[in-house]
C-alpha positions as CSV (number, residue, x, y, z in Angstrom):
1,X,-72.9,-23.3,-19.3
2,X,-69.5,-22.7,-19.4
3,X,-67.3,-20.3,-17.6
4,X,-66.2,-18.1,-20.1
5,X,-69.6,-18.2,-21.7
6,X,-71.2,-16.6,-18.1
7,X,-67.6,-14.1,-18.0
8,X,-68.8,-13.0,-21.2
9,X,-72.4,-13.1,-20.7
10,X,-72.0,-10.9,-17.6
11,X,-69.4,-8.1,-19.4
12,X,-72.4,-7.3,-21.7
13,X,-74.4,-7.2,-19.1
14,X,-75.5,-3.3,-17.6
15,X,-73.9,-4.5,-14.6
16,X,-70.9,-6.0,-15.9
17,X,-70.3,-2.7,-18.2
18,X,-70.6,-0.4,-14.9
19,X,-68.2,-2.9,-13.5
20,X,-65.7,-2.7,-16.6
21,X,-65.5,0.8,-16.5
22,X,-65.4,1.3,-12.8
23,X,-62.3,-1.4,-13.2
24,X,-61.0,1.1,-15.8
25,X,-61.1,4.2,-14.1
26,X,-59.6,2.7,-10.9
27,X,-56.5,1.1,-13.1
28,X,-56.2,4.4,-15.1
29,X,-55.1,6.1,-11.4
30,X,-51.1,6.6,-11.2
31,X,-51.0,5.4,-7.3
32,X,-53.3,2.5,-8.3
33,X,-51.3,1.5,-11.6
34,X,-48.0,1.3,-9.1
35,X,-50.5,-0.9,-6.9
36,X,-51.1,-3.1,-9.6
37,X,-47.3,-3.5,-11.0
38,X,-46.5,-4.7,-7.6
39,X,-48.9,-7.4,-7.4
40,X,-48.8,-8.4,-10.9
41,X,-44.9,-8.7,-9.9
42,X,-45.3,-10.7,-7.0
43,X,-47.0,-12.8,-9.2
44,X,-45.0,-13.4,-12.1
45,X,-41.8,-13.8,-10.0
46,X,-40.8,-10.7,-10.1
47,X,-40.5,-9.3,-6.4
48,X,-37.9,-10.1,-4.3
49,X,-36.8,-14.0,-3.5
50,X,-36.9,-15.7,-0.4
């Protein structure tokens, strides 16, 4: 079985709905969204450079 096949297999799972919308709610917070902009930036190159 592929990967994607048991990602996807798992998101319509019960558990992997309660985990979507847990993800969701957590992403949805302000302080958590800034959290996530400075990963995602680290990331992608954008922080600062060495």
């Amino acid at each position: 079985m592929s990967l994607f096949k048991k990602v996807t297999d798992f998101a319509k799972s019960p558990q992997g709905k309660k985990a979507i919308d847990q993800a969701k709610r957590y992403a949805s917070d302000p302080k958590n969204k800034a959290k996530i902009e400075q990963v995602k930036n680290r990331f992608l190159g954008g922080g600062k450079s060495k």
